[in-house]
N, CA, C and O of each residue as an XYZ file, in Angstrom:
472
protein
N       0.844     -1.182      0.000
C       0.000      0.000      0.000
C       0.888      1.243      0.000
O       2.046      1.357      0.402
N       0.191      2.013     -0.466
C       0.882      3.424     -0.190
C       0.164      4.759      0.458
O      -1.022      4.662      0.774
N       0.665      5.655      0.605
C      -0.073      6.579      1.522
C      -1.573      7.023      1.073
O      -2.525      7.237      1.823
N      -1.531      7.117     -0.516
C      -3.026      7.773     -0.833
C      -3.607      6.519     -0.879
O      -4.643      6.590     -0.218
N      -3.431      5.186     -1.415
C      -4.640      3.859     -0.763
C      -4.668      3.692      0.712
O      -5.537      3.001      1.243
N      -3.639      4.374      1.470
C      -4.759      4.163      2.976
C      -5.129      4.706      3.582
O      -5.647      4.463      4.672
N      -4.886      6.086      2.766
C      -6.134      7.325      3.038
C      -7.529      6.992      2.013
O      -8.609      6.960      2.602
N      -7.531      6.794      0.811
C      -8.861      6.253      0.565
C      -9.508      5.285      1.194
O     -10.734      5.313      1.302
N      -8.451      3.901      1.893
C      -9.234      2.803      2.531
C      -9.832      3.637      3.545
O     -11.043      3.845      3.472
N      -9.019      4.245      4.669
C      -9.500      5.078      5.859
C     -10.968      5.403      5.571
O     -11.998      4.852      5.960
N     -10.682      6.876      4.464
C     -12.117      7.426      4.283
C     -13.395      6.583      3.962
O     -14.489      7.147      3.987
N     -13.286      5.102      3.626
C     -14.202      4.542      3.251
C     -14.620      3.767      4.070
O     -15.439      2.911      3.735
N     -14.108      3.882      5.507
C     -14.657      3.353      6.621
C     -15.575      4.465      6.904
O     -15.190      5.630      6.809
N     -17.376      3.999      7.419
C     -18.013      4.581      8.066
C     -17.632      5.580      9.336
O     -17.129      5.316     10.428
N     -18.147      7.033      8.662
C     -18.045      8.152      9.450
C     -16.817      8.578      9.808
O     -16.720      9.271     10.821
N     -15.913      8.317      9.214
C     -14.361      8.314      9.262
C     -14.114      9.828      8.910
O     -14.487     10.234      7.810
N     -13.507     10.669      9.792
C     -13.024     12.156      9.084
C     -11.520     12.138      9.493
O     -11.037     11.526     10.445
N     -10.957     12.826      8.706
C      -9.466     13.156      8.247
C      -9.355     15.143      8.811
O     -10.229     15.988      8.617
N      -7.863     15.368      9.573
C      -7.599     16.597      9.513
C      -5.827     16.553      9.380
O      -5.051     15.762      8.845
N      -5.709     17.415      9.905
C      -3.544     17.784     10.540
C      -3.616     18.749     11.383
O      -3.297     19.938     11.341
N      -4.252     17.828     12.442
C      -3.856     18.891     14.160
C      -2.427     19.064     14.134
O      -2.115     20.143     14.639
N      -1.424     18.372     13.717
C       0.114     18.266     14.392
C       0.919     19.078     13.159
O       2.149     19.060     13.190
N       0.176     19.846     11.989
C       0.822     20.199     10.793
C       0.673     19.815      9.832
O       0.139     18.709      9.904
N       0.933     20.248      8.451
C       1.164     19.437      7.502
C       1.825     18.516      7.329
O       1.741     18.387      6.108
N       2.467     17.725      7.687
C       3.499     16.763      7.947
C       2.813     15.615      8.288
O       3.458     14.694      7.786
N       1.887     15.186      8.849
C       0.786     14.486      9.407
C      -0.712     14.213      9.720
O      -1.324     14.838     10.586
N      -1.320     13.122      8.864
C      -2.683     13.038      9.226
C      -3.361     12.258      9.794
O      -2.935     11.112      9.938
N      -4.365     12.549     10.192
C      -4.800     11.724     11.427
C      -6.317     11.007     10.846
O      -6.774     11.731      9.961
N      -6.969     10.107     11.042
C      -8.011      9.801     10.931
C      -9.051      9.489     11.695
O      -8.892      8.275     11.822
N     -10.060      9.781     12.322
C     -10.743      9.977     13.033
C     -12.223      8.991     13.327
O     -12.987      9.098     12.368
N     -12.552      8.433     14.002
C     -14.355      8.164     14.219
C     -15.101      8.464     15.544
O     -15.212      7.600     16.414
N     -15.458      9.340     15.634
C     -16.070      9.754     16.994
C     -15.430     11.081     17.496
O     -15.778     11.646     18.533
N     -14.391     11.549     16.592
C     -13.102     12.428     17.026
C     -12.311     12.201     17.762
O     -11.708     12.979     18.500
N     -12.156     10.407     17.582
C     -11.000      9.763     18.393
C     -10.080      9.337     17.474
O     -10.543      8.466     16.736
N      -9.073      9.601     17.277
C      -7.726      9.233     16.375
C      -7.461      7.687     16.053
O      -6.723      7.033     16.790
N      -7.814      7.365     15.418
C      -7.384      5.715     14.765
C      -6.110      5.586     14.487
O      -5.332      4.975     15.220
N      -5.815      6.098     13.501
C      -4.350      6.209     12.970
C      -4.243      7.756     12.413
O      -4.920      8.751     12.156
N      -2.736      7.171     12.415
C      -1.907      8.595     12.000
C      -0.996      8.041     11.040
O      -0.397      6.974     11.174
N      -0.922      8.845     10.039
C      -0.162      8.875      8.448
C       0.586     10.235      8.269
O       0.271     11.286      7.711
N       1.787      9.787      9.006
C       3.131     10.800      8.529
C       3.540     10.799      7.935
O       4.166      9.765      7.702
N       3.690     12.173      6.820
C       3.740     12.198      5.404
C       5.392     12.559      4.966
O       5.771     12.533      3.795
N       6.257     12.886      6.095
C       7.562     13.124      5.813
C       8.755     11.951      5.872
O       9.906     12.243      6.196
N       8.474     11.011      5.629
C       9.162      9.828      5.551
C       9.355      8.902      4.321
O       8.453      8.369      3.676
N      10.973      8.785      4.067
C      10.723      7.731      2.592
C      10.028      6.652      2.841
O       9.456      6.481      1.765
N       9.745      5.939      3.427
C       9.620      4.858      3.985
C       8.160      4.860      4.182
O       8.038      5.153      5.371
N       6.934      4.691      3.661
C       5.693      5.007      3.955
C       5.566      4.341      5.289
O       6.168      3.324      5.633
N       4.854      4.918      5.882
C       4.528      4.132      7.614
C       2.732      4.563      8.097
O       2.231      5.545      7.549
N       2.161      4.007      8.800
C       1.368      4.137      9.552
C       1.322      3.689     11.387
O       1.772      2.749     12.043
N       0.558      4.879     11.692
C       0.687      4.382     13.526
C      -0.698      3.900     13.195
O      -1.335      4.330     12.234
N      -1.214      2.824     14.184
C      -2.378      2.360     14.220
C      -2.345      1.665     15.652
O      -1.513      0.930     16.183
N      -3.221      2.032     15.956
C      -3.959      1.287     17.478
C      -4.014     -0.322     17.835
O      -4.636     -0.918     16.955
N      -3.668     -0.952     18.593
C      -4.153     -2.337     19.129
C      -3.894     -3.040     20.054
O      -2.757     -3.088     20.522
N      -4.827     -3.691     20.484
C      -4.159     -4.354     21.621
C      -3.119     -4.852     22.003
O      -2.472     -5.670     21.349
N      -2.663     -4.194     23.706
C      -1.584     -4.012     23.733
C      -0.737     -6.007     23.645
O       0.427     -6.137     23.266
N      -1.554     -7.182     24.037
C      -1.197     -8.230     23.800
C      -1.071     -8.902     22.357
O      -0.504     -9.989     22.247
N      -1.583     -8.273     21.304
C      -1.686     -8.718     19.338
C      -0.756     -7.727     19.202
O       0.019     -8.335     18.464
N      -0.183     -6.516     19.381
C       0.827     -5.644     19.203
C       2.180     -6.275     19.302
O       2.981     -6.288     18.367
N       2.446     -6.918     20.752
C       3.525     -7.086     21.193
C       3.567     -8.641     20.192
O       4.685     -8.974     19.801
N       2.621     -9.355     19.886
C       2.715    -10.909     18.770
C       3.447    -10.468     17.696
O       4.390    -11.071     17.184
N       2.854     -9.071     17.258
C       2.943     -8.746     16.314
C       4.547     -8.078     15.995
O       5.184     -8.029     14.943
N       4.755     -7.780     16.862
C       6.094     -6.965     16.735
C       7.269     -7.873     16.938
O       8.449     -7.605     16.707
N       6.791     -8.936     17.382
C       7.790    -10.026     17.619
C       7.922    -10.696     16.289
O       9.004    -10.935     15.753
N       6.795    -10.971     15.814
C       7.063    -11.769     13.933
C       7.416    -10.776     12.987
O       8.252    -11.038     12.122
N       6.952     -9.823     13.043
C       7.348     -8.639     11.474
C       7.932     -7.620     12.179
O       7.567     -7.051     13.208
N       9.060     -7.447     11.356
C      10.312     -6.560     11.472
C       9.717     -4.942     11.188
O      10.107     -3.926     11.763
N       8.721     -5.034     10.188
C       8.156     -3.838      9.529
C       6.898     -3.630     10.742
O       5.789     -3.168     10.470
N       7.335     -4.082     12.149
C       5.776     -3.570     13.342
C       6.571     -3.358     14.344
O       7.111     -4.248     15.002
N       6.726     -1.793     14.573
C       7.632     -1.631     15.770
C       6.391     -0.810     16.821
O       5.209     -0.686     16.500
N       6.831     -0.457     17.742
C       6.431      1.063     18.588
C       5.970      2.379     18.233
O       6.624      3.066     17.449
N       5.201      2.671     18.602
C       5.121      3.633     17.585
C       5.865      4.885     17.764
O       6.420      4.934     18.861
N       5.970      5.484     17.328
C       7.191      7.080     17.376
C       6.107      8.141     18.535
O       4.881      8.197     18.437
N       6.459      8.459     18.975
C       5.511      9.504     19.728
C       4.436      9.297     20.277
O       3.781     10.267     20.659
N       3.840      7.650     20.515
C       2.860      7.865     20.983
C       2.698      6.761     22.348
O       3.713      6.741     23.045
N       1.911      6.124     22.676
C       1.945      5.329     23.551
C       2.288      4.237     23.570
O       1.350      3.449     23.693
N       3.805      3.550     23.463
C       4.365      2.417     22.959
C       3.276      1.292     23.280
O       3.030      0.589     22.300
N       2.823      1.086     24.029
C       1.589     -0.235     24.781
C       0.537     -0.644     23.607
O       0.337     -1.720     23.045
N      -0.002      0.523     23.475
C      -1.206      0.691     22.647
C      -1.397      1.108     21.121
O      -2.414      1.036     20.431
N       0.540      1.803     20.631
C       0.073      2.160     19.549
C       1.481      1.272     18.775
O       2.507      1.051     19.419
N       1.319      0.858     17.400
C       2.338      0.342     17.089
C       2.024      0.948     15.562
O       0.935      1.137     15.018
N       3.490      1.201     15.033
C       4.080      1.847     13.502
C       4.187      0.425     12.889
O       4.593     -0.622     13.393
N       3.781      0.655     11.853
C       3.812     -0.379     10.476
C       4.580      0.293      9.060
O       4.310      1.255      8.341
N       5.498     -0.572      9.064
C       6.152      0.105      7.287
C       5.017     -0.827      6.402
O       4.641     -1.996      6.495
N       4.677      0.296      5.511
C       3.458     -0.361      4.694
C       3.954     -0.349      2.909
O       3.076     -0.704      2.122
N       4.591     -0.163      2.639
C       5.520      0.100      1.158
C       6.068     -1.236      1.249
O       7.015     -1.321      2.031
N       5.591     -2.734      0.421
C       6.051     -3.345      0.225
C       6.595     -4.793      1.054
O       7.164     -5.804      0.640
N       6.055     -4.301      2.626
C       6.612     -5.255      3.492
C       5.579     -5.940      4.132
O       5.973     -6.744      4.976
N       4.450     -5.864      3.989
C       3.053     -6.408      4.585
C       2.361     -6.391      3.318
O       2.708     -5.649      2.399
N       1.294     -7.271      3.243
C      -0.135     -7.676      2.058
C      -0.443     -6.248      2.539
O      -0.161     -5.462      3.443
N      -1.358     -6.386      1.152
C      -2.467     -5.151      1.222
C      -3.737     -5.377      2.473
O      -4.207     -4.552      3.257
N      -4.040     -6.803      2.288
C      -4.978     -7.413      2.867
C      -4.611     -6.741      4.912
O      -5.207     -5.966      5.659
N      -3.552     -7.460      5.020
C      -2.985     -7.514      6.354
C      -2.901     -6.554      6.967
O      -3.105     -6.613      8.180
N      -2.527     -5.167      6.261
C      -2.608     -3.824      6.401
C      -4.022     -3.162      6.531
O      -4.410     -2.309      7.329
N      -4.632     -3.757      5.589
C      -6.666     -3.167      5.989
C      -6.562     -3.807      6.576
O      -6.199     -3.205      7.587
N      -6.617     -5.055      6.850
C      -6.920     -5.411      8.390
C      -6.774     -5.245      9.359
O      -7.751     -5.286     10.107
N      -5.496     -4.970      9.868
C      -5.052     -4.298     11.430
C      -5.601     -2.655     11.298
O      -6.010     -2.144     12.340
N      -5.612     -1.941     10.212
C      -6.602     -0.728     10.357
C      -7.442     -1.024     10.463
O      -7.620     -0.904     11.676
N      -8.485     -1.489      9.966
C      -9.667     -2.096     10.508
C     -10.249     -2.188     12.137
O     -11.112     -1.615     12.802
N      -9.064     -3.442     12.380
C      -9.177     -3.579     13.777
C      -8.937     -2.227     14.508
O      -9.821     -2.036     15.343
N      -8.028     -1.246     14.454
C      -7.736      0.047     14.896
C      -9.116      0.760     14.770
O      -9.770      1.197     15.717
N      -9.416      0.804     13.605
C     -10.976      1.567     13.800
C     -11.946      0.948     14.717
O     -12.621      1.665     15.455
N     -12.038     -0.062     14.722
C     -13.694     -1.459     15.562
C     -13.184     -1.008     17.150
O     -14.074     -0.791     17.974
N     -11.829     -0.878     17.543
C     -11.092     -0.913     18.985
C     -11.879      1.018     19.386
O     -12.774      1.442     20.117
N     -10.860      1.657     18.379
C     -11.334      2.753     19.410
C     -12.926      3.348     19.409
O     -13.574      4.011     20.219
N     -13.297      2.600     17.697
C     -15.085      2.578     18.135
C     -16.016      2.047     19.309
O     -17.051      2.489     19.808
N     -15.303      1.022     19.530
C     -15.901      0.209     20.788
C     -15.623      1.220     22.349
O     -16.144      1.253     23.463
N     -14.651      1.860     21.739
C     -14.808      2.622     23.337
C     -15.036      3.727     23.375
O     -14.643      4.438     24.300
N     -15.904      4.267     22.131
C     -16.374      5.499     22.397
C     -17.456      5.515     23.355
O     -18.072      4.509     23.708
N     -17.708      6.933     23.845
C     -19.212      7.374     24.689
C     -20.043      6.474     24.002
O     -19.709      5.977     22.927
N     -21.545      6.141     24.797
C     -22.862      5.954     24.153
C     -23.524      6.905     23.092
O     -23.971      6.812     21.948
N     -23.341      7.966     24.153
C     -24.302      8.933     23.783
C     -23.447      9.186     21.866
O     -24.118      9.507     20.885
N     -22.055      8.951     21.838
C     -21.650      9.456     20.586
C     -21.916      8.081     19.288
O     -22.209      8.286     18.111
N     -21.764      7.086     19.768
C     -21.755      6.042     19.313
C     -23.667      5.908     18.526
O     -24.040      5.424     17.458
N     -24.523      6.643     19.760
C     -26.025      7.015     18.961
C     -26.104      7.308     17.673
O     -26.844      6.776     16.846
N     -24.826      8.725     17.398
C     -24.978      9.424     16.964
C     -24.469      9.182     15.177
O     -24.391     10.076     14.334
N     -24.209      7.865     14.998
C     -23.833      6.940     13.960
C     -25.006      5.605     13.905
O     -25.680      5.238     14.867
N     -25.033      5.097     12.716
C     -25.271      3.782     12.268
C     -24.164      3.238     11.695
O     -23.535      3.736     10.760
N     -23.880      2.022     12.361
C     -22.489      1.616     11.342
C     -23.114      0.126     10.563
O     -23.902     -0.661     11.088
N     -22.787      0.064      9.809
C     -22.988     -1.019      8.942
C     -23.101     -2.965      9.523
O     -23.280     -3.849      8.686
C-alpha cells in the first residue's frame, strides 16, 4: 500500500473524518473524534501508527520486522507499520480495521447514537 490507498481505505470506513492537528506533515483519521491512525507524510519509507491491543501488538512486533512502537505515541497501545512493500495489502486493511472497531468500541454511548455503522 501506499499513503493515498490508505487514506482512501481510511475514508471509506463509516463516518471516518481526516484533519492535521500536528501540521502538515501528518494526518490523522478519526471516528467519533477519536484518532485511529496517523499517516506521517515526511518519511521515505511510507509508515502508519495504528492502534491495538496491547497483547496482538507485542505478537505482532515479535514476527514482522516492519511492526515496531510507535514514534511519539503510547508504545503499549500504539504500534508503527512500514506499509511500502513489506506487509499484504490485505494484512494492512486489516489491522486498520481492527484500529478503527477498537477505538469505536470505546467510544461514549451517547456518541456512538450518533452513527449507524454497517
Amino acid at each position: 500500500m501506499n499513503n493515498i490507498e490508505v487514506r482512501e481505505f481510511c475514508l471509506s470506513l463509516p463516518h471516518v473524518t481526516e484533519d492535521m492537528p500536528y501540521g502538515p506533515d501528518m494526518v490523522v483519521f478519526r471516528i467519533g473524534n477519536k484518532i485511529f491512525l496517523h499517516l506521517p507524510l515526511e518519511y521515505a519509507d511510507p509508515r502508519i501508527s495504528i492502534k491495538l491491543p496491547p497483547e496482538e501488538a507485542e505478537i505482532l512486533r515479535d514476527t514482522y520486522s516492519a511492526i515496531t512502537p510507535a514514534y511519539h505515541l503510547n508504545k503499549r497501545h500504539w504500534s508503527e507499520i512500514l506499509i511500502n512493500g513489506y506487509l499484504s495489502d490485505d494484512q494492512i486493511k486489516g489491522w486498520i480495521t481492527e484500529s478503527y472497531n477498537l477505538v469505536y468500541s470505546a467510544l461514549p454511548k451517547k456518541v456512538k447514537e450518533t452513527f449507524q455503522l454497517p
